[in-house]
C-alpha positions, 0 to 999 in steps of 0.5 A: 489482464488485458486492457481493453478500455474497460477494464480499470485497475485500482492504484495506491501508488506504492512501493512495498516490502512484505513485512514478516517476523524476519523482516521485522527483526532485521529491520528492527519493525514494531510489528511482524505483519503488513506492507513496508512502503519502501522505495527501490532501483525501481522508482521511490516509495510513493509515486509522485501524485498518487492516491497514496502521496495524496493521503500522506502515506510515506517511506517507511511506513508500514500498511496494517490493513485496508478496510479492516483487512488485516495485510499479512501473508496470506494477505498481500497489499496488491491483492487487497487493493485490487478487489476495491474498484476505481474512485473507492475511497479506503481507510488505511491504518498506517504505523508509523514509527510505532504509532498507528494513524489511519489516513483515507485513501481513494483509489484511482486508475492504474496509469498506463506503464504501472 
């Protein structure tokens, strides 16, 4: 997509992993579907200052939905996101070693290089 000004893509501001059975078997997860925010060579799990940071959303916790909307593999995080518009505020339910927290989040503007 290209940015003409008028265009604003939706942030989180994570990193993620697709959780999936083989996933969360080797990696010994509570649960078989959702996003791992996971940092890597790229750059850590949550940007720093993001909507996500802002929420509380940390390294190794796994995304279970957005709004309601279960994330899995016909369901991906990136994909969820991007049909919310800038400045959308959000409920996520987060599993966090085991125990499902749900944290608000609002959405801001994809910075430029993201």
């Amino acid at each position: 997509m290209e940015s003409t000004g008028q265009i604003q893509v939706p942030y989180l501001g994570v990193r993620y992993i697709p959780v999936d059975t083989d996933l969360a078997t080797t990696q010994k997860l509570p649960i078989s579907y959702g996003a791992l925010v996971r940092g890597s060579a790229d750059g850590p799990a949550v940007q720093k200052g993001s909507p996500a940071a802002k929420a509380g959303i940390q390294a190794e916790d796994i995304i279970e939905s957005v709004n309601g909307q279960k994330i899995d593999a016909s369901h991906d995080l990136g994909n969820i996101i991007d049909q919310y518009s800038v400045g959308a505020k959000v409920a996520l339910v987060v599993n966090r070693a085991g125990k499902e927290i749900t944290l608000s989040v609002i959405l801001a503007k994809r910075p430029a290089g993201e």
